[in-house]
N, C-alpha and C positions, 0 to 999 in steps of 0.2 A: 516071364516073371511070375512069383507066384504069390496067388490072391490071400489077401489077408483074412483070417475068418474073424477077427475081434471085432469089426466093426458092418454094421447092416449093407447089404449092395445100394450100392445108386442105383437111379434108375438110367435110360439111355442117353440122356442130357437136358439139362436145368432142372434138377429133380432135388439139387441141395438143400442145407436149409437155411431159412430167409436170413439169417446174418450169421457170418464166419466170423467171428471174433478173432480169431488167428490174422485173418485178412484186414483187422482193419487193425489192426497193432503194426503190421508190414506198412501200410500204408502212412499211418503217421511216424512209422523211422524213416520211412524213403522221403516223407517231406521236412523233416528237422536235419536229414543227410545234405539235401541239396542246401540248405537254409544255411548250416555250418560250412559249405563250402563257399559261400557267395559274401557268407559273412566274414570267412577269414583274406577272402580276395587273393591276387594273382599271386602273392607269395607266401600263400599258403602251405610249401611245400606237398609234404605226404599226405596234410589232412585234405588236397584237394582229391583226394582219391572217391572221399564221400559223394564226390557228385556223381558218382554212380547208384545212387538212391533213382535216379532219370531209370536206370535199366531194372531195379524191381518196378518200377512202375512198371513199365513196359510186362513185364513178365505176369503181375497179377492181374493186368489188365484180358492179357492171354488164356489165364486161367479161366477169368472170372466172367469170360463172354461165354464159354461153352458150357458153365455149369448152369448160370442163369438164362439159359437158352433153353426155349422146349418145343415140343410137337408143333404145337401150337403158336406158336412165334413169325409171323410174317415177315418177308424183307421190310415190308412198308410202318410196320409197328415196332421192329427194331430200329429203324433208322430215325423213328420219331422219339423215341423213347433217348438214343444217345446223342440228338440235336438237341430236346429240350433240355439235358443234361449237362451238355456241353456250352453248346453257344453263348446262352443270354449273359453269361458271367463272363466269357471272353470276349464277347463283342464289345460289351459296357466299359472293360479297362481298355480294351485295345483301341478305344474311342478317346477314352479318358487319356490314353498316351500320345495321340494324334496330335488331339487338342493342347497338350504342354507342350509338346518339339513345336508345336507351331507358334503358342500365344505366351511360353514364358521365356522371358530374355533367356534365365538362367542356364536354359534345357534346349532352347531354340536348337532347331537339328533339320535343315529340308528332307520332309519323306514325299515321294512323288504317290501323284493319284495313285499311276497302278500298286503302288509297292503299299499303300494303305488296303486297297480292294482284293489284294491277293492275301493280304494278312484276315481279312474278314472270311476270306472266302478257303482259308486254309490250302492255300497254294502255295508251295515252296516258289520262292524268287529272288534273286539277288538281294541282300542283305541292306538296307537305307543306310547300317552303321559300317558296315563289310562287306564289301562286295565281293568278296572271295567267298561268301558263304551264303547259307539259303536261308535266312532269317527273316521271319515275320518282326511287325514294328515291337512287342512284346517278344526279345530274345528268345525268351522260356519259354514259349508255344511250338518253339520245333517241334519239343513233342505231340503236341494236338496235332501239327500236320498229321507226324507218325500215325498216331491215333486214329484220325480222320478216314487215311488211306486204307489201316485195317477194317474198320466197320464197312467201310463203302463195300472191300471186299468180302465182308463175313456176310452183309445182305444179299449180295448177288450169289453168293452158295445157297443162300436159305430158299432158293428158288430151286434147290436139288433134296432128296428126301435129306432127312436129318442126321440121319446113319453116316452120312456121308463127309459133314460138315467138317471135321478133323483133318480131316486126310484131303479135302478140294482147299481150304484156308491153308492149311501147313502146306502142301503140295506147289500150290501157287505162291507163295513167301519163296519158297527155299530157290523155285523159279524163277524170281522176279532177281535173288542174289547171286544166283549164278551166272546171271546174265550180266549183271551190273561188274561180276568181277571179270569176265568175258569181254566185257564193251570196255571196259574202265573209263567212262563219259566224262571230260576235261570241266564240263558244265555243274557248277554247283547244286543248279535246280535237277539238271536229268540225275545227277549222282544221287540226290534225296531220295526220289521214287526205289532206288534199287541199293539203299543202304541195309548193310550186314547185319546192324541195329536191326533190324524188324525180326532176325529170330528169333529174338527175344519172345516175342507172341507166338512162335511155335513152343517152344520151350515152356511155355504157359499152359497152352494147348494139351501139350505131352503130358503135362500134373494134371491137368483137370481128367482127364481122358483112364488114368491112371486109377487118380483118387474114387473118380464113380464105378472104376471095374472093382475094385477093392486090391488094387496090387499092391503089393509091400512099397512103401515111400521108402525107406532106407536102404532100397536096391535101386531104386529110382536115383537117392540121393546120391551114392555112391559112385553110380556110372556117370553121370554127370560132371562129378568133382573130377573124375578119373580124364574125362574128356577136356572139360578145362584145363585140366594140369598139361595135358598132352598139345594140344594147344597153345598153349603159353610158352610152352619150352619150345615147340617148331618155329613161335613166333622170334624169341628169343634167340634161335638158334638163327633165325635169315631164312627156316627155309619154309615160311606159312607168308605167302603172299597177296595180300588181300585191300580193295581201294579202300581208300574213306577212312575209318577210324577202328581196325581189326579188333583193339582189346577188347569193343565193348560188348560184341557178344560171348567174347568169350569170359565174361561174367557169369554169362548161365551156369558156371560150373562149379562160383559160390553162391549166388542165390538161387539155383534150384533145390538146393538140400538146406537154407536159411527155410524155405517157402514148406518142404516136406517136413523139415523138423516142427516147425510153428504146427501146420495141419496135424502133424501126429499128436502135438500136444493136447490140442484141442479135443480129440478125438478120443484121446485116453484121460481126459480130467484132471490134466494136469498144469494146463493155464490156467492163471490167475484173471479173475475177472478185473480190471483198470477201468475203470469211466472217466480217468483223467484222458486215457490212451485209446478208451474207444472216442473220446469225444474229437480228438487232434487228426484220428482217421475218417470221423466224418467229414471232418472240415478239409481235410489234406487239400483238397481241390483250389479253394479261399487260401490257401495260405501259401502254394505252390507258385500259383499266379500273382498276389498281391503283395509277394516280394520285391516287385520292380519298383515298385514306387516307395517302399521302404529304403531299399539301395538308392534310387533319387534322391531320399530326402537326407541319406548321410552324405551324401555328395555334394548335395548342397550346405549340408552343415558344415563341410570340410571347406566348400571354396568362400563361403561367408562370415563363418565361429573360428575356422582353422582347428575344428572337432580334431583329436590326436587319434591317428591307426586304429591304438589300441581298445578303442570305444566301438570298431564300427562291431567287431562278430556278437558283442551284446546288445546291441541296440539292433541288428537286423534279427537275431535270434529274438530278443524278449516283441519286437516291433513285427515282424515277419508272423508269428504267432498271436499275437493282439488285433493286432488287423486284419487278418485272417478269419479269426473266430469272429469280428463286428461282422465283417462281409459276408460268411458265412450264414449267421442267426437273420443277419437284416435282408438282405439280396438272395443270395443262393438257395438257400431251405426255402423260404416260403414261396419265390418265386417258380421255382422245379415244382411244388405243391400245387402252387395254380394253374402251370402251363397242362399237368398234366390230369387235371380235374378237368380245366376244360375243353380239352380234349377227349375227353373219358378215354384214355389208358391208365391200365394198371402200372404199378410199379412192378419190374421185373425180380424183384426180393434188394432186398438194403445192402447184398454183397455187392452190389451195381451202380451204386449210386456215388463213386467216383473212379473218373476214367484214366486213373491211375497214369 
């Protein structure tokens, strides 16, 4: 593919710069995506499609690990850097949720020890609500397992030169699904580890890898959609056989050209600066997660008020975004600010500061 001369080279990885605007506009549609799907509920028809805002997470998270990665980047400074990031905000709700299935009549739900321990410890395990699935006590954390599993292995590469990082992370994903379609594991949990979902972090990989050589994104975008479509139609067609949930990676083939267009925009000054939209992708993280207790609280308004349907996708949308941004200003920012002052780590630049 051939390199773009309008815009400066990157360097060999993490060399972008400290905030993509582009990236955090993706991010705050990918969390008002899932917000309108949760908010329209099971018969939402077509609009449940939004809850695929889960796979650009996935995708910019792919991105945005290899750009703000650099020479200088330790396994042991990366892994601290996406715990402090991570955890302190998930553990605190996923505590916060224990504690209601356990102490309110309304929400009363038994989760056993392990199935609380694996949820903290980001272990896929049979589901407290489902047992046919791998769900932490907080539904919406499957993805952090996801999440979890790619860092763990993006650190154990960083212990190979850096050049290399693309190609041992993507390499290993693509091995970890071929296997999974190979085994096709009966087990919800062993099916997680080796779900199709994770190419989406190659696909991420492949923009980021792309944008710092200076390749045309709209050859990028192109091939991609061209694979999607191709894809879709085999699945369509009966003859794309794949375990677990096939469509969702074959999303990469609308939002890897959503992610190249945004970047291009950016690139040629022609995004609009938002601080309503940069502020909603700061927060994405606060408000991704602290939609469950939002959807609790219409649920309870429904079995208590007899609250009407048609109330719930405003009040999780206008509620899902409120509490979001409280948790966000009061918990999340300043804490991630403390953990990593006192620890004396840098911040790896602001495109990083949600794990998408």
């Amino acid at each position: 593919m051939q390199a773009d001369p309008s815009r400066p080279a990157r360097g060999p990885f993490g060399t972008g710069p400290d905030t993509l605007v582009s990236v955090q506009y993706l991010r705050a549609l990918a969390a008002l995506m899932v917000l309108v799907t949760h908010g329209v509920g099971p018969a939402g028809g077509p609009v449940q499609a939004l809850g695929a805002g889960v796979d650009l997470f996935f995708l910019i998270s792919g991105f945005i690990m290899i750009v703000t990665t650099g020479e200088q980047t330790t396994p042991r400074t990366f892994m601290i850097r996406r715990i402090v990031r991570v955890v302190p905000l998930y553990w605190l709700l996923t505590l916060l949720a224990v504690l209601t299935a356990r102490y309110i009549p309304m929400f009363h739900y038994p989760i056993a020890w392990w199935q609380a321990l694996a949820s903290f410890l980001f272990v896929p395990v049979a589901s407290a609500w489902n047992p046919e699935m791998a769900r932490p006590v907080i539904g919406l954390g499957w993805t952090l397992n996801h999440e979890m599993q790619f860092y763990a292995l993006f650190a154990a590469a960083l212990f190979l030169p850096c050049r290399w990082l693309p190609w041992v992370v993507g390499g290993t994903i693509c091995l970890l699904v071929a296997a999974g379609i190979v085994l096709a594991p009966s087990s919800p949990a062993a099916a997680f580890w080796l779900d199709p979902v994770k190419l989406e972090f190659v696909a991420g990989i492949v923009v980021a890898v792309a944008w710092q050589r200076r390749v045309r994104l709209a050859r990028l975008a192109a091939i991609f959609a061209l694979l999607g479509a191709l894809g879709i139609g085999l699945l369509a067609a009966g003859l794309l056989g794949v375990p677990g949930n096939p469509q969702r990676p074959l999303l990469m083939g609308l939002f890897v050209p959503v992610l190249c267009l945004a970047l291009w925009l950016e690139q040629t000054g022609r995004l609009p600066r938002w601080r309503w939209a940069m502020l909603l992708g700061d927060a994405s993280y606060s408000i991704y997660l602290c939609q469950f207790f939002v959807l609790l609280a219409f649920a309870g308004l429904e079995l208590r008020l007899g609250a009407p349907p048609m109330l719930r996708l405003p009040f999780v949308l206008a509620g899902g975004i409120a509490l979001g941004l409280v948790v966000h200003f009061a918990f999340e920012r300043p804490v991630h600010r403390a953990l990593l002052e006192r620890l004396r780590i840098g911040r790896a630049g602001s495109t990083s500061l949600a794990p998408a």
